[in-house]
N, C-alpha and C positions, 0 to 999 in steps of 0.2 A: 613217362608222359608228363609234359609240362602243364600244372595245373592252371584253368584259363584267366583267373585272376589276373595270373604273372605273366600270362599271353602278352594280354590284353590292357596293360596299365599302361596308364599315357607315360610315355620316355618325354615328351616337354609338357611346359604348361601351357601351351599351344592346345595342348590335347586334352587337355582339364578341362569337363562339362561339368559347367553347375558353377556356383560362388563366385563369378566375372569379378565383381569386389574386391574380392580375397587374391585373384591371382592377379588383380592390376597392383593390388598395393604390394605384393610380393615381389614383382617385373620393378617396380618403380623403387622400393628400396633394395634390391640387388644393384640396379642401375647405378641409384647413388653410390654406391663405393666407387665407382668409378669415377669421382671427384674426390676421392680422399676418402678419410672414415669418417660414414655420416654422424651425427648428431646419435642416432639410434642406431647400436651398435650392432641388436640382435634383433630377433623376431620371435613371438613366441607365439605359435599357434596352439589354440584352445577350441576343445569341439569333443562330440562324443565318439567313439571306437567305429573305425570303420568309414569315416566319412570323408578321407584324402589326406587327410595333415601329413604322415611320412610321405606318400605317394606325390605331395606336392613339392614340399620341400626334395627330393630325389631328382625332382621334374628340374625343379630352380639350379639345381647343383650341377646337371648336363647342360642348361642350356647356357649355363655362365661358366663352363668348362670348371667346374670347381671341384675338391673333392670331397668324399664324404666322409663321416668318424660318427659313430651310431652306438649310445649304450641305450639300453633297454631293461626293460625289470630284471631280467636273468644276471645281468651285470653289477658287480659291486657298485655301491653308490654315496661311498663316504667321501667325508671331504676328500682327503688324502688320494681316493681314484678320481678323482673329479678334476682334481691339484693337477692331479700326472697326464689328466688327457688333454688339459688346457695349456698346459706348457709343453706339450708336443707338438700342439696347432702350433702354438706361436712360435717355435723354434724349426718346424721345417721348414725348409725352401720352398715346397710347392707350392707352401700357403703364403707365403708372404709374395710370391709371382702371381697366384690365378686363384688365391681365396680357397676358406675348406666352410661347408659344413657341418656342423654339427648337430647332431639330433639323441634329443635324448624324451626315447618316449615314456610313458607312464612316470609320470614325475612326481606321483607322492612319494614321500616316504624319501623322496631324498635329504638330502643335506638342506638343511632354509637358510645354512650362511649360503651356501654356493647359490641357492633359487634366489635370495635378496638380491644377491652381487648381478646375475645373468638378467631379473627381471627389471634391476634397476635403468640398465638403459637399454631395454629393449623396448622397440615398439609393437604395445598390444593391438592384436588385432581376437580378441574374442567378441565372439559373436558374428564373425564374418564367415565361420567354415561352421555348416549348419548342416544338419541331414537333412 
């Protein structure tokens, strides 16, 4: 029996209730790549457990037919795996035709070269996904 969480999770951000904010500036810099690679490269959502951040980002990933690459606490997280998953993105085909994803959640305790590098041009949006 499928647990109703995973029923019930918006497949777009169409289907995302709550934080209009959050999923406009989401919609708006996906969009942008579609003029080139914007200014802000990444997106790094900040908020407390539970409150959409994968769910959203998964949401952005189907509706921009992109694909996904997901490490998580369970996952090594030194530079070196960090090295390997980043020049996988940028060396497959898919990604450089139709954009990947990447999520990597609970971010302490990673590498702070690799979180300086990722949050250097990323656009923060903390404080936009709230409970």
């Amino acid at each position: 029996m499928m647990d109703w969480t995973e029923k019930y999770r918006p497949q777009s951000l169409d289907d995302v209730i709550g934080n209009p904010g959050a999923v406009s500036t989401l919609k708006m810099w996906a969009e942008s790549w579609n003029n080139g690679i914007p200014e802000k490269r990444a997106v790094v959502l900040i908020g407390t457990p539970g409150i959409g951040k994968t769910t959203s980002a998964e949401a952005l990933a189907r509706d921009m037919g992109w694909s996904i690459i997901e490490m998580n606490a369970s996952d090594q997280r030194n530079a070196d795996a960090i090295e390997d998953v980043a020049f996988a993105v940028q060396d497959s085909t898919p990604s450089r035709t139709r954009g990947t994803i990447w999520i990597q959640a609970r971010v302490r305790g990673s590498s702070s070269y690799w979180m300086r590098r990722i949050t250097s041009s990323a656009m923060p949006t903390e404080g936009l996904f709230r409970p």
